[in-house]
C-alpha positions as CSV (number, residue, x, y, z in Angstrom):
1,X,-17.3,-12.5,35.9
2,X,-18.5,-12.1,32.5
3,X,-17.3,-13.9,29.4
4,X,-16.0,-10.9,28.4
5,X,-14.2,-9.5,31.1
6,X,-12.9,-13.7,31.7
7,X,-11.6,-13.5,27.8
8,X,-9.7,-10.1,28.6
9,X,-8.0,-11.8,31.9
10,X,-7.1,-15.2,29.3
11,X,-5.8,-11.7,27.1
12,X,-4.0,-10.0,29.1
13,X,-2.5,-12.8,30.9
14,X,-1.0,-14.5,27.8
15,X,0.2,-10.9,27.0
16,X,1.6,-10.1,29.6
17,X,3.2,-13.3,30.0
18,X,5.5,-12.5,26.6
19,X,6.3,-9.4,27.9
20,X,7.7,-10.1,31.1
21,X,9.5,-13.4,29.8
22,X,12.6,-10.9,30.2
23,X,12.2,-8.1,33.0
24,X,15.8,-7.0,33.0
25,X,14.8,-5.6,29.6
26,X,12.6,-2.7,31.5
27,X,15.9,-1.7,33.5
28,X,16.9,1.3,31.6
29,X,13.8,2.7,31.3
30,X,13.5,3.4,34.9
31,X,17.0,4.9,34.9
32,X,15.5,8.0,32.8
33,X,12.6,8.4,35.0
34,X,12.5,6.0,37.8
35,X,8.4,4.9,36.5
36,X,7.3,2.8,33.9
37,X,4.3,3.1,32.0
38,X,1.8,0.3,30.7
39,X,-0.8,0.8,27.9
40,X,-3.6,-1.5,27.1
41,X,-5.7,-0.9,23.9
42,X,-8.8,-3.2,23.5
43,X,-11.1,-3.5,20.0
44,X,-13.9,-5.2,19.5
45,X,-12.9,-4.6,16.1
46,X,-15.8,-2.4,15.0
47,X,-14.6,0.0,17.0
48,X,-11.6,2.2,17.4
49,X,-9.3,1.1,20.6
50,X,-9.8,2.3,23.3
51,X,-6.3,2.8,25.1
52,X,-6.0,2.7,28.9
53,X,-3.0,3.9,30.2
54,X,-0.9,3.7,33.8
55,X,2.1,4.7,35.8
56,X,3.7,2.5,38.4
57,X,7.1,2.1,40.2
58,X,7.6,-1.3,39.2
59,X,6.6,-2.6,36.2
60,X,4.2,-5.1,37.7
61,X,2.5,-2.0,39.4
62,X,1.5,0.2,36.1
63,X,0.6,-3.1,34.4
64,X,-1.9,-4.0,37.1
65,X,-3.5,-0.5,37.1
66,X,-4.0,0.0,33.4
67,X,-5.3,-3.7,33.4
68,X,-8.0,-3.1,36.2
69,X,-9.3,-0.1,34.4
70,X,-9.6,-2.0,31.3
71,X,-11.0,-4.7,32.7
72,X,-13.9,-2.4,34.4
73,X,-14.6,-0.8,31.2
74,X,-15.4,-3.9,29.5
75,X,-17.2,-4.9,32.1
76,X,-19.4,-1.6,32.2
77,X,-19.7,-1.3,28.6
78,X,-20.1,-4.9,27.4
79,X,-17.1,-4.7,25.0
80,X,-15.8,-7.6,24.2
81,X,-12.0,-7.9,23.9
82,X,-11.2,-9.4,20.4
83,X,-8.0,-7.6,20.2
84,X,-6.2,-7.0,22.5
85,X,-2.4,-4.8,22.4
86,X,0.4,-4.6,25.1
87,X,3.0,-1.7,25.5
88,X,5.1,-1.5,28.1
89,X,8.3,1.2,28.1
90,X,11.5,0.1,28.0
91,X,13.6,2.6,26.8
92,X,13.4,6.2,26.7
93,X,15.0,9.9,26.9
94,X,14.0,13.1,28.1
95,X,14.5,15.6,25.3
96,X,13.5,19.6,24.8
97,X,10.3,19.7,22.8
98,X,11.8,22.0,20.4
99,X,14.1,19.6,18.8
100,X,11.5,16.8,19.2
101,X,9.1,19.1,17.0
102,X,12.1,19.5,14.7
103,X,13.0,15.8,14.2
104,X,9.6,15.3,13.0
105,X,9.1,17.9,11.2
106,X,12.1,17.1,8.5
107,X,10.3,13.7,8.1
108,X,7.0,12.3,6.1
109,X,3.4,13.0,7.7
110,X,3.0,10.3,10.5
111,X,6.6,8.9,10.6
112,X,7.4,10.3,14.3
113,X,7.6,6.3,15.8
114,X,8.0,7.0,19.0
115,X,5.9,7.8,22.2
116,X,5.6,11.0,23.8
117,X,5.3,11.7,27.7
118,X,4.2,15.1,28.2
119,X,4.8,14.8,32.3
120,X,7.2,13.0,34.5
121,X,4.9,10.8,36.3
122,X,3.9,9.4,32.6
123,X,0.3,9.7,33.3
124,X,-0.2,12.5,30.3
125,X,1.5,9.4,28.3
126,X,1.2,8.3,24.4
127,X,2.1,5.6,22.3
128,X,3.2,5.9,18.5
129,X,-0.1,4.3,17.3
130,X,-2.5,6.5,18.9
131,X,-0.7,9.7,18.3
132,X,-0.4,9.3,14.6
133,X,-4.1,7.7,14.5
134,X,-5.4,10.8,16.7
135,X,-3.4,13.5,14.6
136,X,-1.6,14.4,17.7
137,X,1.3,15.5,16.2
138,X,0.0,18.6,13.2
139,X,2.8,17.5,10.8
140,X,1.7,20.3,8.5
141,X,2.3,22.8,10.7
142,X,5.2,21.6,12.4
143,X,4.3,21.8,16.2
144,X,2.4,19.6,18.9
145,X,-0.6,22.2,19.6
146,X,-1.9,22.7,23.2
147,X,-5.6,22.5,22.5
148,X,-5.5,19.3,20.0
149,X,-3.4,17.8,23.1
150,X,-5.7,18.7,25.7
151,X,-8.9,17.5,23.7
152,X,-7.3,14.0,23.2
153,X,-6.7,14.0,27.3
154,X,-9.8,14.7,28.3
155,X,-11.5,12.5,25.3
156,X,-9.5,10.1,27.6
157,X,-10.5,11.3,30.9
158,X,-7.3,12.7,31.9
159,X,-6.2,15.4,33.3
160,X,-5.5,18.7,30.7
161,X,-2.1,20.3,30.7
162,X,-1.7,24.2,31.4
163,X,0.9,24.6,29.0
164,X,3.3,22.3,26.8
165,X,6.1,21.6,28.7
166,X,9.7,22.1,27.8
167,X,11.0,19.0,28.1
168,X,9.2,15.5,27.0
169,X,10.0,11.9,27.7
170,X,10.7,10.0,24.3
171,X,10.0,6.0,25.3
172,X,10.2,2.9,22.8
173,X,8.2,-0.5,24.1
174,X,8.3,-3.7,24.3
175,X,4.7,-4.8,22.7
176,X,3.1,-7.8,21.7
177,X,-1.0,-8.2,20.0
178,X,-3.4,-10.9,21.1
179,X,-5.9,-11.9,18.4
180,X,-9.9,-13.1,18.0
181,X,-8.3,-16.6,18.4
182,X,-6.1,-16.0,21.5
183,X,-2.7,-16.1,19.4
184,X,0.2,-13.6,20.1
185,X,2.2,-12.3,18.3
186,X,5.2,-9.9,19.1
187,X,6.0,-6.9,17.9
188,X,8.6,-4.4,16.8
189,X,9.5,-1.9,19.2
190,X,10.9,0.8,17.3
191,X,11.7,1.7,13.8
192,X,9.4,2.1,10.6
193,X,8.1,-1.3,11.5
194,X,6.7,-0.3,14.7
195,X,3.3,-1.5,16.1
196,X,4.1,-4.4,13.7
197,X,4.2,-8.3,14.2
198,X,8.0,-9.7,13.4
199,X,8.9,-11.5,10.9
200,X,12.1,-13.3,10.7
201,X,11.6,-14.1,6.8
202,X,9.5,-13.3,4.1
203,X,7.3,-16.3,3.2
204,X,5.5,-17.0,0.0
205,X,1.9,-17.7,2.0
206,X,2.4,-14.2,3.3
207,X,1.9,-12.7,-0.7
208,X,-0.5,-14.8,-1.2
209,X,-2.1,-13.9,2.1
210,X,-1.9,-10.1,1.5
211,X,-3.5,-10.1,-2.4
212,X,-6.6,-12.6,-1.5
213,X,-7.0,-9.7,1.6
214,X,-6.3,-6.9,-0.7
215,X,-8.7,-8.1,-3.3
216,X,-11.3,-9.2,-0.7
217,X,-11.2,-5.2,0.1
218,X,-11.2,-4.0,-3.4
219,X,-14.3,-6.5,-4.2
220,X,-16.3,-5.2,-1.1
221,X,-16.1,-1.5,-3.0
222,X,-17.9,-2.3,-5.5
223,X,-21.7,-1.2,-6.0
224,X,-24.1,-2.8,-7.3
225,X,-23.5,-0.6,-10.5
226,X,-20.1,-1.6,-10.8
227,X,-18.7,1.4,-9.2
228,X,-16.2,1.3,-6.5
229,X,-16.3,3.1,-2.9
230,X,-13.2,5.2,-4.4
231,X,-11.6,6.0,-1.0
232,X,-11.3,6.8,2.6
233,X,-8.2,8.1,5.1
234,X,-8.7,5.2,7.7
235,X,-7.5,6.4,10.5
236,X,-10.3,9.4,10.7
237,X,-12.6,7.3,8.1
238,X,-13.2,10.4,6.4
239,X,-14.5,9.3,2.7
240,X,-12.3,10.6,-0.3
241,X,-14.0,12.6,-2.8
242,X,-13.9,12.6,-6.7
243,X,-14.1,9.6,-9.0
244,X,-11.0,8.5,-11.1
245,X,-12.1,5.7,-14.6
246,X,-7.7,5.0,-14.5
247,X,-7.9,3.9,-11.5
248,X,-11.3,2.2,-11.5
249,X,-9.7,-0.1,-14.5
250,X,-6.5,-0.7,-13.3
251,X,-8.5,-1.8,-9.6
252,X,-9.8,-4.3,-12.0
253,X,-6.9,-6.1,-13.5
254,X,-5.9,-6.4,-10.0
255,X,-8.9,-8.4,-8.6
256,X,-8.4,-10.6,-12.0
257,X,-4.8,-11.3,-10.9
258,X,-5.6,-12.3,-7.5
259,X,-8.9,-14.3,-9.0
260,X,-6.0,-16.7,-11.4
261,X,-4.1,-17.0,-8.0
262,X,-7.1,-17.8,-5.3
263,X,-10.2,-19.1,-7.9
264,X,-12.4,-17.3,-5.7
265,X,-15.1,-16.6,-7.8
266,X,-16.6,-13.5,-5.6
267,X,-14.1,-11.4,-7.4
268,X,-14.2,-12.7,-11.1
269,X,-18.0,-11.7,-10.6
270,X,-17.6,-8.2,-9.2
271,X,-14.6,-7.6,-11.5
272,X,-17.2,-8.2,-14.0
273,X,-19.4,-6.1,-12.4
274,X,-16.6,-3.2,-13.1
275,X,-16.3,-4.0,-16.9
276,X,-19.6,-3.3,-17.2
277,X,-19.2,-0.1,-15.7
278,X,-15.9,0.6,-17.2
279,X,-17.1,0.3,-20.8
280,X,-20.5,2.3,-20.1
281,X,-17.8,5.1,-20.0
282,X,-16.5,4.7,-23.7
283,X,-17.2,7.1,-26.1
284,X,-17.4,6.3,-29.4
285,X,-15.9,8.9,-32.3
286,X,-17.6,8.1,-35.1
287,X,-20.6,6.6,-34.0
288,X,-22.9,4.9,-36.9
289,X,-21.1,5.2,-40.0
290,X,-21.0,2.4,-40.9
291,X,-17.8,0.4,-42.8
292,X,-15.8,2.3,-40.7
293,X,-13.7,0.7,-38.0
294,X,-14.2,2.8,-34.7
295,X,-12.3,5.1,-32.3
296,X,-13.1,4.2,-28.7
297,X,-11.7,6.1,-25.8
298,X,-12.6,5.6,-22.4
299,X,-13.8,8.5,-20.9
300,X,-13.0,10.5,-17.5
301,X,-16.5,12.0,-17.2
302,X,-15.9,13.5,-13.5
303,X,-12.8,15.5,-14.9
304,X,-14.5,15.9,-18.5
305,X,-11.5,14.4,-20.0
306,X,-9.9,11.5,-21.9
307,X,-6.3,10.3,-21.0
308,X,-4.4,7.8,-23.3
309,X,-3.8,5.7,-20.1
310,X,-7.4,5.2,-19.7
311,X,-7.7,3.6,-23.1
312,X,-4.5,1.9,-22.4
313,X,-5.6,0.2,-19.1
314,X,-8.7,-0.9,-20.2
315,X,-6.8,-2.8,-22.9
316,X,-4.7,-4.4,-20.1
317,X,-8.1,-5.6,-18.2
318,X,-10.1,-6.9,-21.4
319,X,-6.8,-8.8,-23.0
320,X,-6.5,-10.0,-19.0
321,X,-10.5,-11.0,-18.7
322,X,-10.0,-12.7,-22.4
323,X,-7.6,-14.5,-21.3
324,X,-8.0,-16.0,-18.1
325,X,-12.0,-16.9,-18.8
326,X,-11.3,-18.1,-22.6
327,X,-13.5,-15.7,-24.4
328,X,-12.6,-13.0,-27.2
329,X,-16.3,-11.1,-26.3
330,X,-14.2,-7.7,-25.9
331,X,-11.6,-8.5,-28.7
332,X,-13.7,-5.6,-31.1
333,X,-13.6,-3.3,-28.1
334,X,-10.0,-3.8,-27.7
335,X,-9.5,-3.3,-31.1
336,X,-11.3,0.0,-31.0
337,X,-9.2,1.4,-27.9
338,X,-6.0,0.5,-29.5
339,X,-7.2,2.7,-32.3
340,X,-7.7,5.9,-30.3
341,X,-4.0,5.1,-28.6
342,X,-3.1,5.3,-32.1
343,X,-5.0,8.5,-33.4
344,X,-2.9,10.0,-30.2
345,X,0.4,8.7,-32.1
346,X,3.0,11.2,-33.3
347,X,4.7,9.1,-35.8
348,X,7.7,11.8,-36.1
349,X,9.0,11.5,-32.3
350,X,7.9,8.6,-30.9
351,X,5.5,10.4,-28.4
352,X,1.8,9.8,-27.3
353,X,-0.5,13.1,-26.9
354,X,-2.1,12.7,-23.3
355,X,-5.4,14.2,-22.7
356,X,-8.3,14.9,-24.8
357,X,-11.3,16.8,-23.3
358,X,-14.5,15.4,-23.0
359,X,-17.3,15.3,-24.6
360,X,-15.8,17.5,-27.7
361,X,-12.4,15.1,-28.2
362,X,-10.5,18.3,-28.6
363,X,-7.1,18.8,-27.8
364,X,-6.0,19.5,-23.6
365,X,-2.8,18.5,-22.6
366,X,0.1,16.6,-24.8
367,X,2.0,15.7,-21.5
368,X,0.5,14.5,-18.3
369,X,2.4,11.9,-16.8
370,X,5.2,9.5,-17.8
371,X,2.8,7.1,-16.9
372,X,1.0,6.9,-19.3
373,X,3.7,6.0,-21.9
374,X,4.6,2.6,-20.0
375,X,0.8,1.9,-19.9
376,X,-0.1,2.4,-23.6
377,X,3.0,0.4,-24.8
378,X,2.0,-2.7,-22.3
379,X,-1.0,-2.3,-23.9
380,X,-0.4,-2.1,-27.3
381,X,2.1,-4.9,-27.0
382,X,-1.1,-6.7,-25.4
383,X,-3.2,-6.0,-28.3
384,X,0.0,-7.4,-30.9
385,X,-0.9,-10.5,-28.7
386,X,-4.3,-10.6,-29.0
387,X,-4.3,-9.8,-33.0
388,X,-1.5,-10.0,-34.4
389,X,-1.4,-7.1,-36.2
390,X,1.5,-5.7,-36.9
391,X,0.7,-1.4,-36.2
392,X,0.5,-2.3,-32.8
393,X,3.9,-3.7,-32.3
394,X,5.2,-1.4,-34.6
395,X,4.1,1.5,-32.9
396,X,5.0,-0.1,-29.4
397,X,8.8,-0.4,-30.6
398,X,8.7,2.9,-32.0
399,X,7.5,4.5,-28.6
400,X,10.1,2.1,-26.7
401,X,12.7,3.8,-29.2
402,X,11.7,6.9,-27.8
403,X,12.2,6.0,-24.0
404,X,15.8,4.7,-24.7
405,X,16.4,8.2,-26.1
406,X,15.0,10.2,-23.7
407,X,16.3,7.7,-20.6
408,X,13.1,6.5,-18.7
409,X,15.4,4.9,-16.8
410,X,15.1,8.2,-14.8
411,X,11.9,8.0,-14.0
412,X,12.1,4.5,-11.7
413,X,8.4,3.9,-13.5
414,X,7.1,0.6,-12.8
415,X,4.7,0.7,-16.3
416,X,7.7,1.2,-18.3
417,X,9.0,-2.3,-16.4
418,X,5.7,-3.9,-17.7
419,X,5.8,-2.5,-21.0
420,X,9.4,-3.6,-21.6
421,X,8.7,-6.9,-20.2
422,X,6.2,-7.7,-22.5
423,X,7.7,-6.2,-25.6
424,X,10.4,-8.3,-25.4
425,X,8.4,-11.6,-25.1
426,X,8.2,-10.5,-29.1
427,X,10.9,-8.3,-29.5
428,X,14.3,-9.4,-27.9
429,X,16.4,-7.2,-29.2
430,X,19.5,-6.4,-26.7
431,X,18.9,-2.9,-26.8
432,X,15.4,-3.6,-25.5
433,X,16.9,-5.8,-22.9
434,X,19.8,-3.7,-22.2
435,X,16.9,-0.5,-21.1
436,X,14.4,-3.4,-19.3
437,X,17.3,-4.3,-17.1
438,X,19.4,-0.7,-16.8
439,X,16.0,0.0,-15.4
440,X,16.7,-1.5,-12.1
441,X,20.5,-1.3,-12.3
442,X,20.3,2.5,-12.1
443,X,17.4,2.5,-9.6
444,X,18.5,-0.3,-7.4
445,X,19.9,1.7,-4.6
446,X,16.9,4.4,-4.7
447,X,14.9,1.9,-4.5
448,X,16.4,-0.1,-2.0
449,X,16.6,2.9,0.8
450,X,13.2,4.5,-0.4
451,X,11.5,5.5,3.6
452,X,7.6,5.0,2.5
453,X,6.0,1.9,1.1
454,X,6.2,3.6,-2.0
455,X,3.9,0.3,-3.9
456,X,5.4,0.5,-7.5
457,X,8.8,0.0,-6.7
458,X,8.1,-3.8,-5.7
459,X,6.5,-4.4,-8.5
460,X,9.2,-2.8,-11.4
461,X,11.4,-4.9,-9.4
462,X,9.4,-8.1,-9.7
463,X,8.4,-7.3,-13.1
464,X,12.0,-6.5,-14.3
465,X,13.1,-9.9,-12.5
466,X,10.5,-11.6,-15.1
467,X,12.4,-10.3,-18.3
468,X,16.0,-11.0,-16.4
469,X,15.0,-14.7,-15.6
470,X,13.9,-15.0,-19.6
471,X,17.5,-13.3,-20.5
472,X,19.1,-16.1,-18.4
473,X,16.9,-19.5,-19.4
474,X,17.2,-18.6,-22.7
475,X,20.4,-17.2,-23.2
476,X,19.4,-14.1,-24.6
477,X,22.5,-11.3,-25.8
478,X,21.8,-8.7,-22.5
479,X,24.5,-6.8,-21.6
480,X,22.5,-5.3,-18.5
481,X,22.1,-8.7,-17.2
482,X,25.8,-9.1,-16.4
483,X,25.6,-5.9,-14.6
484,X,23.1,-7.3,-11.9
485,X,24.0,-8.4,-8.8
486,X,21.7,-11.2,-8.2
487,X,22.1,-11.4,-4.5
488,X,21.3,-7.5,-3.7
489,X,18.7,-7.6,-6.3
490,X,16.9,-10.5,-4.5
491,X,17.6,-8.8,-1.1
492,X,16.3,-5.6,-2.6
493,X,13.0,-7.3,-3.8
494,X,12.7,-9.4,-0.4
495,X,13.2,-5.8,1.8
496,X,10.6,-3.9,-0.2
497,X,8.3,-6.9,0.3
498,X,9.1,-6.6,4.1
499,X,8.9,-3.1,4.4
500,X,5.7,-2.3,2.3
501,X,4.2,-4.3,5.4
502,X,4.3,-1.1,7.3
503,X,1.3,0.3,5.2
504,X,-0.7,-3.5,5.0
505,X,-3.7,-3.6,7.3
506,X,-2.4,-5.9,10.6
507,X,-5.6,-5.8,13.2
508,X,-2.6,-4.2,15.8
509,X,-2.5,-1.1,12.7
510,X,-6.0,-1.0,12.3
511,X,-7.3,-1.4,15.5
512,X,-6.4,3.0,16.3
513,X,-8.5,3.7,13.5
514,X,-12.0,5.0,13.1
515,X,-13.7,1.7,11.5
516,X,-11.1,-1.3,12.0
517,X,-13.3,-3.8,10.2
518,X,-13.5,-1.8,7.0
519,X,-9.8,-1.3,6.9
520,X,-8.9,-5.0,8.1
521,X,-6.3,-6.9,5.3
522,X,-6.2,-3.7,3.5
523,X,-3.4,-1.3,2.4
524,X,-3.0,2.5,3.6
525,X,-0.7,5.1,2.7
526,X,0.6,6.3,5.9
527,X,2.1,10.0,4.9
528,X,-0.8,10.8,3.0
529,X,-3.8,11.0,6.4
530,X,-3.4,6.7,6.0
531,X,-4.7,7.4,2.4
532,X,-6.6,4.2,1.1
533,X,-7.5,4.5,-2.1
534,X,-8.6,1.9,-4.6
535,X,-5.5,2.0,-6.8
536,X,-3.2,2.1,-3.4
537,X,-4.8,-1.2,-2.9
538,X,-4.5,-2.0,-6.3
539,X,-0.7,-1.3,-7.0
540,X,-0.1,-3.0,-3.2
541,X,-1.6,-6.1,-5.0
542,X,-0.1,-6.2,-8.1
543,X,3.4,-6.2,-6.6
544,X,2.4,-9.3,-4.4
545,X,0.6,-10.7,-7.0
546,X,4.3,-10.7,-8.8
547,X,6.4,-11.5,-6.3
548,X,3.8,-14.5,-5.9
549,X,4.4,-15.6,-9.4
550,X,8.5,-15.4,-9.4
551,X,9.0,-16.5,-5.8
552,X,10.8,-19.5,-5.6
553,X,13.4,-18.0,-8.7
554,X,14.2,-15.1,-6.6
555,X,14.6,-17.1,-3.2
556,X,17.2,-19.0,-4.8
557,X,18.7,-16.5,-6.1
558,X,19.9,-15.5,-2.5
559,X,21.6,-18.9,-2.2
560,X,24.2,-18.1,-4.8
C-alpha cells in the first residue's frame, strides 16, 4: 500500500467513524427510497475534487463502494489525499422536477442547497457542492438542461440519461471534512450554511483568523508594479476583466488594517507597493504654476474617468499609511485630493458632483452612486484630522446636513456609517448622533434577515456600534441610542458575522473549485459565478477587521 492510498484509509476511516457515531440518523432516508448513497470527494488541494459516488442497501454497503473506487484512483493516479469530504444521505423526498426547477428559480444564483438524484438507484446522484461548483443547475435560464447534465456524467464516467426524468430525489447529508493534518470537522447538513464546518459560537480568533487569510490573498494579487490580479469566479477560475483604481485603493486600506492587527510586515510592503501604483494614477490640474496650491484627482484611466470616491479613498489609505508608520510623506498629496473633493463641492445643496472624464476634467455624471458621498465625507473628516483646517470639516458637516435631509438612512450604506462615525469624534452634535445611530435602528431588521453575505452590512453595523459605545462612555445627548436594543443589535452583528462564513474560503468550499489553492482563506460571492474580486475581499476584511476591534464590547453586550 502506498503512503497515499494508507493516508486515505487513516481519512476515510476517521470520517467515517463521525458519521456513523449515530446510524439511526440514516433511517428515514431509506424510507423514501429503500438505498442510500455515499459520496467521497478527495483534493490534493491544487486540484479540483474529484467526487466518487455509490449506491448501497445499507449504508455500510454504498460507503464501502464509493471508498474502494476512491481508494483505486489514488492509487492509479498518485493523488494524494489532503482533503478529504464525507456525505452520506439521510434525509430526502422525491419531488416533480418542475417545481424543483421552480423553487430555485425564485432564489439567488447557486442557492439551491440540496442534492439532486436524477434516478432511483441514486447512481446518477449529486451533492449541493458539486452542482453549484459544476453549474449544473443554469440559474439564468431557469431549468436543469439535458446536455449540461449528461456532460458532467460522463466527465464522471457515468452513465448518460436519455431524458430528464419527471420526478427527482431531493436528499440532505450528514457530512463531515478531514484536513492536511488529519483533523475533522463536522459539518452542516442543510441550510445556507451547507458544506460548512459548525460552529457553536462566534469567537474572536476566528476574525482575526479570516482578515490575516483575507489579506494574505489580497497581498499575493499584487504585481510587482503594484497592480493587483483584479479578479477571478473561483469555482470555474475564469479571470475577471477590466481594472477598477476605487477598488485598487480601498483593497489597500484593507491590507493596512489587517497589517496594525497581525504586524506581518509582507503586507505593509506590498500595500506599499499599491501606493505607489495608486498615486502614478493622479492627475494633476494645474500642473507647474507655481504659488498655486494643486488639484489632484486620482484617475480611472481604464474607464477614462475620475470619480470623487476615488479621490476620497485615497485620502482614507494615505491618512491610514501616515498614521500607522508615523510619517506625514503624503500629507501634500492629501492635501491636494481634498482640494479636487472640494472643486466638486456645490456649496448651495450640500451635494458632491460625481464623475469627471479623463484626461480633459470635463463634466460626465453629477450622480453615480450614494457611495461616494459617505466616502468623501470620511475623508474629508480624515483630512480635518490630519490638518486641521477648518474647510474640510466645514464642508464635511455641510454634506452630513444634506444626508439628514435627504434620509441616507434609506440607503443601509455602510460609508455613510464611517463617515458619521468619524465626524462625530469632532462634531457631537445630537442630530449627528441621532442619523449615525437611526442608521441601524431603521435597517436592523433588513439587515438582520438579508439571504447573501451581503459584506457591508457587517461592517455599518460594527462601525455604527463604535459611535454608540462613544454615546454611552461619554454620556453624549443621543436620542437614537435609547432606541437600540442592545441585545438584538449584538445578536444581529454576531449572526452576520456567522453567516458571511458561507462565502469565506473553508478547504470543504474550495476544494469543488477549479484552483483550490488560489482560493484557499479567501472570500467569494456566491450569487454572482463565486465572484472574487479584490474589493469583495476587501469589504469581507474590513468588517472582520471591525468586529475584531469592538469584540469584547459587543460580547457583553449579550449578557445584559
Amino acid at each position: 500500500m502506498s503512503a497515499d492510498t494508507e493516508l486515505f484509509e487513516k481519512k476515510a476511516g476517521l470520517l467515517y467513524g463521525r458519521l456513523t457515531e449515530n446510524k439511526e440518523t440514516f433511517e428515514r432516508f431509506a424510507e423514501v427510497c429503500g438505498r442510500f448513497a455515499a459520496f467521497i470527494s478527495v483534493s490534493d488541494i491544487h486540484q479540483q475534487a474529484y467526487v466518487f459516488r455509490a449506491s448501497g442497501a445499507t449504508v455500510d454497503e454504498a460507503w464501502e463502494k464509493a471508498k474502494s473506487d476512491a481508494e483505486k484512483f489514488i492509487a492509479d493516479e498518485g493523488l494524494c489525499p489532503m482533503w478529504v469530504k464525507a456525505d452520506v444521505t439521510v434525509k430526502g423526498e422525491r419531488r416533480p422536477l418542475s417545481e424543483v426547477v421552480a423553487e430555485f428559480s425564485g432564489g439567488y444564483r447557486n442557492f439551491y442547497r440540496r442534492g439532486i438524484a436524477f434516478d432511483n438507484d441514486l447512481d446518477a446522484a449529486f451533492i449541493e457542492a458539486e452542482i453549484n461548483a459544476n453549474s449544473l443547475i443554469s440559474y439564468k435560464k431557469k431549468t436543469i438542461e439535458l446536455v449540461r447534465l449528461n456532460r458532467y456524467l460522463a466527465n464522471c464516467e457515468l452513465k448518460t440519461l436519455r431524458e430528464m426524468p419527471e420526478e427527482v430525489i431531493l436528499f440532505d447529508c450528514k457530512s463531515a471534512f478531514c484536513d492536511e493534518k488529519s483533523e475533522v470537522y463536522d459539518l452542516y447538513s442543510e441550510g445556507s450554511g451547507c458544506g460548512r464546518r459548525v460552529m457553536k459560537r462566534f469567537e474572536k480568533d476566528t476574525a482575526l483568523r479570516v482578515v490575516s487569510t483575507a489579506a494574505e490573498y489580497l497581498s499575493m494579487q499584487i504585481g510587482l508594479d503594484g497592480k493587483f490580479d483584479y479578479g477571478v469566479y473561483a469555482a470555474s477560475g475564469k479571470e475577471i476583466a477590466g481594472y477598477n483604481m476605487l477598488r485598487h485603493t480601498t483593497s489597500i486600506w484593507s491590507l493596512l488594517c489587517a497589517y496594525r492587527l497581525t504586524g506581518d510586515k509582507f503586507l505593509l510592503v506590498q500595500a506599499e507597493s499599491a501606493i505607489g501604483y495608486m498615486i502614478n494614477n493622479t492627475v494633476y490640474k494645474y500642473p507647474g504654476k507655481d504659488g498655486k496650491e494643486n488639484v489632484v484627482y486620482l484617475a480611472d484611466k481604464t474607464h477614462e474617468e475620475v470619480k470623487i470616491g476615488g479621490n476620497a479613498v485615497a485620502i482614507i489609505v494615505l491618512t491610514e499609511y501616515m498614521k500607522l508608520t508615523g510619517t506625514d510623506m503624503y500629507k501634500k498629496l492629501a492635501i491636494e485630493l481634498g482640494n479636487g473633493i472640494l472643486e466638486l463641492f456645490d456649496e448651495r445643496n450640500g451635494s458632491f458632483f460625481h464623475v469627471l472624464r479623463y484626461p480633459s476634467l470635463a463634466p460626465r455624471d453629477k450622480y453615480r452612486t450614494v457611495y461616494y458621498d459617505g466616502e468623501t465625507v470620511f475623508a474629508l473628516c480624515r483630512l480635518f484630522g490630519l490638518t486641521t483646517q477648518s474647510r474640510f470639516i466645514e464642508t464635511a458637516k455641510a454634506a452630513a446636513d444634506r444626508f439628514i435631509l435627504k434620509n441616507y438612512t434609506q440607503y443601509a450604506d455602510h460609508w455613510v456609517a464611517y463617515a458619521m462615525n468619524e465626524l462625530t469624534k469632532y462634531l457631537p452634535k445630537e442630530k449627528y448622533l441621532n442619523f449615525a445611530l437611526e442608521n441601524v435602528v431603521s435597517n436592523l431588521k433588513k439587515i438582520y434577515d438579508q439571504p447573501t453575505t451581503y459584506h457591508t452590512y457587517l461592517e455599518l453595523l460594527c462601525v455604527a456600534f463604535e459611535t454608540y459605545s462613544r454615546v454611552k462612555e461619554k454620556g453624549l445627548k443621543c436620542a437614537a441610542a435609547e432606541e437600540i436594543d442592545e441585545k438584538r443589535f449584538a445578536e444581529t452583528i454576531f449572526h452576520r458575522a456567522d453567516y458571511m462564513l458561507n462565502g469565506y474560503g473553508y478547504p470543504e468550499y474550495v476544494m469543488y473549485f477549479a484552483k483550490p489553492s488560489e482560493q484557499l482563506g479567501s472570500f467569494f460571492i456566491r450569487h454572482d459565478a463565486y465572484r472574487t474580486r479584490i474589493d469583495d475581499v476587501q469589504h469581507f476584511c474590513s468588517a472582520y477587521y471591525s468586529l475584531y476591534r469592538n469584540y469584547e464590547k459587543i460580547a457583553a453586550l449579550l449578557e445584559n
